[in-house]
C-alpha positions as CSV (number, residue, x, y, z in Angstrom):
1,X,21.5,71.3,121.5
2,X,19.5,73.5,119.9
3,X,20.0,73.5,115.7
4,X,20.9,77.5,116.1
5,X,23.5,77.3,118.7
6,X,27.2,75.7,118.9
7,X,27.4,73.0,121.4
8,X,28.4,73.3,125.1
9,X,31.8,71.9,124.1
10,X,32.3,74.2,121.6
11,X,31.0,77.5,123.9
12,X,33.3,76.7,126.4
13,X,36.4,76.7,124.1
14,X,35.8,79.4,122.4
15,X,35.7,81.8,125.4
16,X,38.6,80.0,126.6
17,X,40.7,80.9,123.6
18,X,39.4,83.9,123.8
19,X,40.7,84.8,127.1
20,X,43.7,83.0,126.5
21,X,44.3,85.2,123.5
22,X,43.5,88.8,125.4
23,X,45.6,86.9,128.7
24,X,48.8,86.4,126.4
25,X,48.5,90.2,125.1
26,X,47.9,92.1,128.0
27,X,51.5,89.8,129.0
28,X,53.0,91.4,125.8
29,X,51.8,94.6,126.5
30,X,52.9,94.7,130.4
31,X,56.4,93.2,129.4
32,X,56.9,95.9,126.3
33,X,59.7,98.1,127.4
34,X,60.3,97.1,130.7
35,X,64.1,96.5,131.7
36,X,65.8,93.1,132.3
37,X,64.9,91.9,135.5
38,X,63.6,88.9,137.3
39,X,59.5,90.4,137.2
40,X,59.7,90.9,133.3
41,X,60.9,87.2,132.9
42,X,58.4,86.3,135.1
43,X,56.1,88.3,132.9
44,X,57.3,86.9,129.5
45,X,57.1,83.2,130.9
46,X,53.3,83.7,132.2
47,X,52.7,85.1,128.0
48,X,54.5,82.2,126.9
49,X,52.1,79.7,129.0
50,X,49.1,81.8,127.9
51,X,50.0,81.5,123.8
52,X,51.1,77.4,124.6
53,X,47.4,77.0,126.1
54,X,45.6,79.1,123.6
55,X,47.8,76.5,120.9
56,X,46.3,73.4,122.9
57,X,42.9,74.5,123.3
58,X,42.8,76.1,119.7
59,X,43.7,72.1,118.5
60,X,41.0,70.4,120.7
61,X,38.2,73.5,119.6
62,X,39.4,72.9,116.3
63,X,39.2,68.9,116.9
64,X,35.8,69.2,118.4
65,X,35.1,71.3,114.9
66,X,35.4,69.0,112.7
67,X,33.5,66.2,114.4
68,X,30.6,68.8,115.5
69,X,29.3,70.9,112.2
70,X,28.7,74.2,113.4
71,X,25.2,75.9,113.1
72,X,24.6,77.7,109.7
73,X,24.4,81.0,109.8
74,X,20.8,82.6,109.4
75,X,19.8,82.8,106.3
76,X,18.6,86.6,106.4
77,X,22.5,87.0,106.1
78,X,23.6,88.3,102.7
79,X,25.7,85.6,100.7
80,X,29.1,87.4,100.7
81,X,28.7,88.5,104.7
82,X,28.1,84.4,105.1
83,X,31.1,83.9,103.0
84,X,33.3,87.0,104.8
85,X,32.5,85.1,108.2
86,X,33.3,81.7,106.5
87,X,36.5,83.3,105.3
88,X,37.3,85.2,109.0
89,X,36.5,82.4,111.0
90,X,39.3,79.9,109.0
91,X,42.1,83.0,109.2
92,X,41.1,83.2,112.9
93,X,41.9,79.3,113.6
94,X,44.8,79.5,111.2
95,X,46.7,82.7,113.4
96,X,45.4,80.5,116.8
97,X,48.0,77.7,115.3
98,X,50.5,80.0,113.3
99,X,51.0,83.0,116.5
100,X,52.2,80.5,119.1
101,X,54.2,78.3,116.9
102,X,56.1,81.4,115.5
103,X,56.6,82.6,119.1
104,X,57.5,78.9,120.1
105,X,60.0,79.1,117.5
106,X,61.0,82.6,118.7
107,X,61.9,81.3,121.7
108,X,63.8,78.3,120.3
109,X,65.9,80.4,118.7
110,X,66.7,83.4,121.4
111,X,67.9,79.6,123.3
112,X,65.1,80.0,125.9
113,X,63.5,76.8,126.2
114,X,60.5,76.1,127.2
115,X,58.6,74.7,130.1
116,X,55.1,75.0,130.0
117,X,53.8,76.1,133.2
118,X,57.2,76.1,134.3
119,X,57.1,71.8,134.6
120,X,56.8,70.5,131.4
121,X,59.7,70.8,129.2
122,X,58.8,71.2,125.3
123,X,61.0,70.5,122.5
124,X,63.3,73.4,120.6
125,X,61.6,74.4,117.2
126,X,65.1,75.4,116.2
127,X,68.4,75.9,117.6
128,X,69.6,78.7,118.8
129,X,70.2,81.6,116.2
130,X,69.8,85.0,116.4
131,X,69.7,85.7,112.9
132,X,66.7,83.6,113.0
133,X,65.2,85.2,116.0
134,X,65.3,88.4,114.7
135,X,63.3,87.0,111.4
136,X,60.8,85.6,113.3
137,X,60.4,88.2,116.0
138,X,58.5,90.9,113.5
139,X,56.1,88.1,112.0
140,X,55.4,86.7,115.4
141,X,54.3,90.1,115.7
142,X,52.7,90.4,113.4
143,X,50.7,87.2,113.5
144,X,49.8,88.3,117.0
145,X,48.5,91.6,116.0
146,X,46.7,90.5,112.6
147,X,44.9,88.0,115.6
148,X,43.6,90.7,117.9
149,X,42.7,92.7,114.6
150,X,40.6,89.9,113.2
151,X,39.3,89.1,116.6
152,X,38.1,92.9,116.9
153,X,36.7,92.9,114.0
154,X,35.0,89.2,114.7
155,X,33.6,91.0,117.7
156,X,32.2,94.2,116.0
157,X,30.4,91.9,112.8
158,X,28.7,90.0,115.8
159,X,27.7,93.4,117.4
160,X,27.0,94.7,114.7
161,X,24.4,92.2,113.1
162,X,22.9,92.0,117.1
163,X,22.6,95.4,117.1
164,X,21.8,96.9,114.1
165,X,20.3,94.0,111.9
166,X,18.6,92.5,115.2
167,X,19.6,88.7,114.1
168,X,20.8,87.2,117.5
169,X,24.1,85.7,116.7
170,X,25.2,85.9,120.0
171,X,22.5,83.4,121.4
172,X,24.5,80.9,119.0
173,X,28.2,81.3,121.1
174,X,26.6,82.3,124.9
């Protein structure tokens, strides 16, 4: 591996978070307002598998992480855009845990179980409550949301230094 660039390993799970991250919204999204019925279920179930995977392969990137330093960032970087990505990239791994758990425990609570990938059944975060469901419904939304925000805006600092600064971070993650 070159010094400049994240390791295969690492590559590989951060696109696969990534697309498990835009896979569970666009569920979210194609769900949001649809009537009861047996599709939207089906619809709900498939975001529910997506945030579960992005949950286990946000623990094995972040696994890999800590026994793999990542490169430093160049050095032409200014010291508080170094720290700013330091900063984003530690609430980005924090909202990979906190988003799924929260709608883990949303579910829990509605009394939906779960079953990931519709065979393995998981343990209830809590029992059933809707009190607590309704608590937890708003932050899991907006967990997800502060996610795809940070994650735009991940994706725009990247462009943006490739672009405009012409220091090729992206050769470090492709």
């Amino acid at each position: 591996m070159a010094a400049d660039r994240y390791t295969r390993t690492a590559r590989a799970l951060h696109w696969l978070v990534a697309l498990g991250i835009a896979t569970a919204v666009a569920m979210a999204l194609s769900f949001d307002g649809l009537p009861l019925s047996p599709h939207k279920i089906r619809l709900i179930n498939f975001h529910k598998w997506a945030g579960l995977t992005v949950l286990w392969l946000a623990a094995l990137r972040l696994a890999w992480r800590l026994r793999h330093r990542p490169p430093a960032l160049p050095g032409q970087l200014p010291r508080w855009e170094q720290r700013a990505a330091h900063g984003a990239h530690a609430l980005l791994y924090v909202l990979m845990f906190v988003t799924p758990l929260l709608g883990w425990w949303l579910s829990s609570a509605k009394g939906f179980p779960l079953r990931y990938l519709g065979l393995v059944p998981l343990p209830d975060l809590a029992a059933k409550d809707r009190a607590v469901a309704e608590m937890v419904q708003p932050l899991h939304a907006l967990a997800a949301w502060s996610l795809v925000g940070l994650a735009a805006a991940h994706v725009a600092a990247t462009l943006k230094h490739q672009v405009l600064d012409h220091v090729n971070l992206l050769r470090r993650m492709v």
